[in-house]
C-alpha distance (Angstrom), angle and dihedral (degrees) to the residues before:
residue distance angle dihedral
X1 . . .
X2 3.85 . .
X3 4.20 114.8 .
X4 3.49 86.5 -101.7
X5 3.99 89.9 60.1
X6 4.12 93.6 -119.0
X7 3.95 112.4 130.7
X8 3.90 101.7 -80.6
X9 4.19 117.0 -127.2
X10 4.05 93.8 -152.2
X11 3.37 138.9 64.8
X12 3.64 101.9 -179.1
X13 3.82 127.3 4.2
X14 3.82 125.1 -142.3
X15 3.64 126.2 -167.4
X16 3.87 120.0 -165.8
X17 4.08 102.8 177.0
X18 3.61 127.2 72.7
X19 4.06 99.6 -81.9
X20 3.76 120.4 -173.1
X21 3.99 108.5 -139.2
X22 3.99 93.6 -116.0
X23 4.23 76.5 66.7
X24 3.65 83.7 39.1
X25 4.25 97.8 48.2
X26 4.19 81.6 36.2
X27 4.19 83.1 61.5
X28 3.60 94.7 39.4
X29 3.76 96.4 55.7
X30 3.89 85.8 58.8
X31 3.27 96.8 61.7
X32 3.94 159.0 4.0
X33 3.78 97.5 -126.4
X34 3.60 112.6 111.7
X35 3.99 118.9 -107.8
X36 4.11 130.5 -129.5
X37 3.32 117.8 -163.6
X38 4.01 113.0 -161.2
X39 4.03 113.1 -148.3
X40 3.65 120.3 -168.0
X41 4.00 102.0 -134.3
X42 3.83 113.3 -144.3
X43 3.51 101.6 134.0
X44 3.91 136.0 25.4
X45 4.09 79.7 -100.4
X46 3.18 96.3 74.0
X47 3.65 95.0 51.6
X48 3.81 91.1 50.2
X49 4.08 85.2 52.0
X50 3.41 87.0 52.8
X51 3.95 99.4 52.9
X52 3.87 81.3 51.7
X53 3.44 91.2 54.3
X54 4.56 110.3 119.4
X55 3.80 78.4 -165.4
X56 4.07 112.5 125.8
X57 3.85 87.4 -122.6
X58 3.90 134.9 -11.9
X59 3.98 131.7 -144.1
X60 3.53 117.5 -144.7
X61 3.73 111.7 -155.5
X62 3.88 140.2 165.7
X63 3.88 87.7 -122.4
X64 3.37 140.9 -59.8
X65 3.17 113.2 -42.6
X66 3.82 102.9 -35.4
X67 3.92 96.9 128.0
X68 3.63 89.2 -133.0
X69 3.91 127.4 135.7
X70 3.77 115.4 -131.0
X71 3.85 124.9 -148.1
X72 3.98 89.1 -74.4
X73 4.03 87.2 -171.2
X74 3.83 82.2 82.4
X75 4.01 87.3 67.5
X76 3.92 91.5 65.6
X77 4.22 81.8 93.8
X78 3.40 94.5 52.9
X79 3.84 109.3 130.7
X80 4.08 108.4 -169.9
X81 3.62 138.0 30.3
X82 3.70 116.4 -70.1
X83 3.92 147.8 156.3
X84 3.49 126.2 -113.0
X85 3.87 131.8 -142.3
X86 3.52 138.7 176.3
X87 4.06 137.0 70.3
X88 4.00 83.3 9.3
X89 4.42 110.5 152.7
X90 3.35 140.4 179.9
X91 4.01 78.3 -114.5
X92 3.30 101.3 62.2
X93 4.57 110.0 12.5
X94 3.42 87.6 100.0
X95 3.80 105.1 56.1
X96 3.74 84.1 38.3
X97 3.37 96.9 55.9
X98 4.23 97.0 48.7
X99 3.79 98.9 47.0
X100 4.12 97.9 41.2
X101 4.27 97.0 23.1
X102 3.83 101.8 -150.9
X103 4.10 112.3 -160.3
X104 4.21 76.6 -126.3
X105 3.78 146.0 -9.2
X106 3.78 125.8 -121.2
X107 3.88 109.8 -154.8
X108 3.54 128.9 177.2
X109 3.86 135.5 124.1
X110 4.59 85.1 33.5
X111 4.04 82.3 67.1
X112 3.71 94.3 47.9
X113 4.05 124.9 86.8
X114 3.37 113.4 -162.5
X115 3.90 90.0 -3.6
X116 3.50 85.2 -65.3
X117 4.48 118.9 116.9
X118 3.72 98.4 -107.7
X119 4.17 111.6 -153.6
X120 3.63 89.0 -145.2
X121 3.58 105.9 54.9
X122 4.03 87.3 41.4
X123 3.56 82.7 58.4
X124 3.70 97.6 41.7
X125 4.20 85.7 48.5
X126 4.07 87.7 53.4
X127 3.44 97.7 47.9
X128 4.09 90.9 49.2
X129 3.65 85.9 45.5
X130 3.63 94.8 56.7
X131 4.04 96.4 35.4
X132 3.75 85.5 62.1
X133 3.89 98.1 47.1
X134 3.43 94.4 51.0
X135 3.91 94.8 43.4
């Protein structure tokens, strides 16, 4: 339900420019579904913008949609939960996942072969996903 008690359209809201938080607080008093902000980490910067973040969540991300890691080392200053995107594989998820611990993954173009979803590297991305939860 939205704040003013109407039938909300959202479940979860995800912003991928470079929102201020009065467009962020102009969102939130829209609605009761929770807010992501994605960040594209280059620089230690963007990390610290998004620790400042008063967005429900935020996605850090090499860039929309390029597929490409980032220098991940950069996330060691990370200050709240968050999900991370970007040059993320069924190869490598799971190692990524137990030395940084992301609240959640974002995968996309690393379970694709020729740009197409491929079943086995989905499943090859779940399994990792789950071998390094339960490790």
């Amino acid at each position: 339900m939205a704040r003013d008690g109407s039938q909300g359209y959202f479940d979860v809201i995800q912003l991928h420019g470079e929102e201020d938080e009065g467009y962020i607080e102009r969102v939130r008093s829209r609605t009761d579904a929770p807010i992501i902000q994605a960040f594209q980490v280059r620089r230690e910067q963007d990390v610290r913008s998004a620790n400042e973040s008063t967005a429900d969540m935020v996605l850090l991300d090499s860039g929309q949609g390029t597929g490409r890691e980032f220098d991940w080392s950069l996330l060691a200053s990370v200050e709240r939960p968050y999900i991370l995107a970007g040059g993320l594989t069924p190869e490598n998820v799971g190692q990524v996942i137990r030395e940084l611990h992301p609240w959640g993954v974002d995968m996309s173009s690393g379970l694709e072969t020729d740009r197409v979803k491929d079943p086995e590297k989905i499943r090859a991305a779940v399994a990792a996903v789950r071998s390094a939860n339960n490790a």
